[in-house]
C-alpha positions in Angstrom: 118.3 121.8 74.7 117.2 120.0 77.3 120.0 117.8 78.0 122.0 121.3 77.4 119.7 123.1 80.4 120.4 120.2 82.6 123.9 121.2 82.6 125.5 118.8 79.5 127.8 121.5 77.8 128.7 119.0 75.2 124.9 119.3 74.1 125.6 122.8 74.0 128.3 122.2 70.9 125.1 119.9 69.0 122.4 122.6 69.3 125.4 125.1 67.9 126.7 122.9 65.0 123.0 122.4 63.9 121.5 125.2 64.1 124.5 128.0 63.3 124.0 128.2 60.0 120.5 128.6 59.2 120.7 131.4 62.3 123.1 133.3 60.9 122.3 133.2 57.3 118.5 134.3 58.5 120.0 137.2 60.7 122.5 138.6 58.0 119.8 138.9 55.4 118.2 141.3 57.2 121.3 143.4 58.7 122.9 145.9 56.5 126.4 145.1 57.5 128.0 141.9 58.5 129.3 143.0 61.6 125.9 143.9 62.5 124.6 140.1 61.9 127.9 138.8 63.6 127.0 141.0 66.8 123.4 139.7 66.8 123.9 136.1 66.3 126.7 136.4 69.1 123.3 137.8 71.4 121.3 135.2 70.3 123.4 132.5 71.7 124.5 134.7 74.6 121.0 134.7 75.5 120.4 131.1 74.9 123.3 130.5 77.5 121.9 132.9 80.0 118.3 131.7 79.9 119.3 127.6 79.8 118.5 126.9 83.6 114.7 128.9 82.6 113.8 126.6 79.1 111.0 124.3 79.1 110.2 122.7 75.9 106.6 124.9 75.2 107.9 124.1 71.1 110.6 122.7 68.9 113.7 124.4 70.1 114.6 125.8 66.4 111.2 127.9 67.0 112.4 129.0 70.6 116.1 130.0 69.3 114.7 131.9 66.3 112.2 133.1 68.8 115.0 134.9 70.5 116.7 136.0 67.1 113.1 137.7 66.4 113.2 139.5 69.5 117.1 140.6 69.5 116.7 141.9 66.1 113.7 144.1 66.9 115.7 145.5 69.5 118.6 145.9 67.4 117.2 147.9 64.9 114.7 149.5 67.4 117.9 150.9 69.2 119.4 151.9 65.5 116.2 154.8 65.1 113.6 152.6 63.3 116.2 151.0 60.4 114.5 148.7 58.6 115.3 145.2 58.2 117.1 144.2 54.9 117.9 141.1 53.1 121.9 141.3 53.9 124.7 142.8 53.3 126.1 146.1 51.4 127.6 146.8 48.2 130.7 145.3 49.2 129.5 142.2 51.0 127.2 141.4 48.1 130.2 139.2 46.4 130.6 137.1 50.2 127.1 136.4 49.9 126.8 135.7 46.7 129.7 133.4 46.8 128.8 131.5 49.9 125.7 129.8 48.1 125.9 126.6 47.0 127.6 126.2 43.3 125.7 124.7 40.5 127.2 121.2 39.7 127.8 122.3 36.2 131.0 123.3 35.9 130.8 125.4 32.7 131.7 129.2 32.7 128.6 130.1 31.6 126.2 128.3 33.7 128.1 129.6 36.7 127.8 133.0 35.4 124.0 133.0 34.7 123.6 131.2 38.2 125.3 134.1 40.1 123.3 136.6 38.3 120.2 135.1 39.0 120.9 134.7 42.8 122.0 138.2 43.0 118.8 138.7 41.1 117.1 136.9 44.2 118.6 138.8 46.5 117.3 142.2 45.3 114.1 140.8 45.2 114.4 139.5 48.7 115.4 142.7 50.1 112.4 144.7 48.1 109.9 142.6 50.3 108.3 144.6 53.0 110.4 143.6 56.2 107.6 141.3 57.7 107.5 139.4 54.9 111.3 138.8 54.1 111.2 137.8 57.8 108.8 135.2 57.3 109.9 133.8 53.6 113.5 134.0 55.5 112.3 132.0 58.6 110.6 129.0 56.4 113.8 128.6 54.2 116.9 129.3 56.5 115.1 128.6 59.6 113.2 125.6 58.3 110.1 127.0 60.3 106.7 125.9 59.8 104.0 128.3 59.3 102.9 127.6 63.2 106.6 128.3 64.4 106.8 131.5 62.4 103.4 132.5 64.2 104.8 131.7 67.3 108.8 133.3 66.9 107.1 136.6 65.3 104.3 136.8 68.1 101.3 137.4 65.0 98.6 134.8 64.7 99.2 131.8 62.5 96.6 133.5 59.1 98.6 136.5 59.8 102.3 134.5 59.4 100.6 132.4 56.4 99.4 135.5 54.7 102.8 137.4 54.8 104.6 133.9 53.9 102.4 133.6 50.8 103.0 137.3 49.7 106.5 136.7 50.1 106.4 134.1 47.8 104.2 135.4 45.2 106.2 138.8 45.0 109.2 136.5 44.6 107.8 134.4 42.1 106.1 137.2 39.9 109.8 138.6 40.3 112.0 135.7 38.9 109.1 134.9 35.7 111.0 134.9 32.8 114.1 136.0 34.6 115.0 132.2 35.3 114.6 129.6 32.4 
């Protein structure tokens, strides 16, 4: 980002390629529609470009650019009368999602039936959390955040970004017992 903010465009292309993925699965999760996510994410890097010439490496730029996700989404859904944040797409996304996760290496009919059950299993679970949790569970596994960058993106204190991370994972844990063998 640096290199990008001192005015290298091709690092501009490096910081996109790594990081467009994670950001945009992280976003969509919590959208209800797809062009919803796609709008957002388009902001978030919008605003990257506009605020290049002001960035000064306070943190690891992944925090600062989910940082900006954080805040675009809050005003998103702010703006939409208090919607609440969910874990991604509607009835008939589901299938899109569900298909763009990565395949089990067996091959066998079965084993790829049970596996897509299972993550759309997941994903209901993942949308029951309460919003601040999904939005911390969500930042460590797409954004690859630790629990001091989630503190930091989501403006709470680090116990308070630990607490809600922990939560997450416990509801999602007590959730898939017995469901996956």
């Amino acid at each position: 980002m640096l290199r990008y903010a001192a005015g290298e465009a091709a690092a501009f292309d490096q910081l996109y390629a790594r990081h467009r993925g994670g950001l945009f699965r992280f976003i969509q999760r919590q959208c209800k529609e797809r062009a919803q996510a796609e709008e957002i994410f388009q902001e978030v890097w919008m605003n990257l470009i506009k605020s290049r010439e002001r960035y000064t490496a306070t943190a690891r730029f992944r925090t600062y650019l989910y940082t900006l996700a954080h805040n675009r989404m809050i005003d998103h859904f702010r703006r939409q009368s208090g919607e609440p944040l969910r874990s991604g797409g509607n009835a008939e996304e589901g299938p899109d999602v569900i298909a763009s996760l990565p395949a089990s290496r067996v091959d066998e009919p079965y084993v790829r039936v049970l596996s897509r059950q299972q993550g759309e299993y997941l994903l209901r679970l993942l949308e029951d959390l309460p919003a601040v949790q999904r939005e911390a569970f969500l930042l460590a596994e797409e954004g690859e955040l630790s629990l001091g960058e989630i503190a930091e993106a989501t403006g709470v204190n680090p116990e308070t970004a630990k607490s809600r991370l922990r939560y997450a994972v416990a509801k999602l844990r007590a959730g898939l017992q017995g469901v996956i063998a």
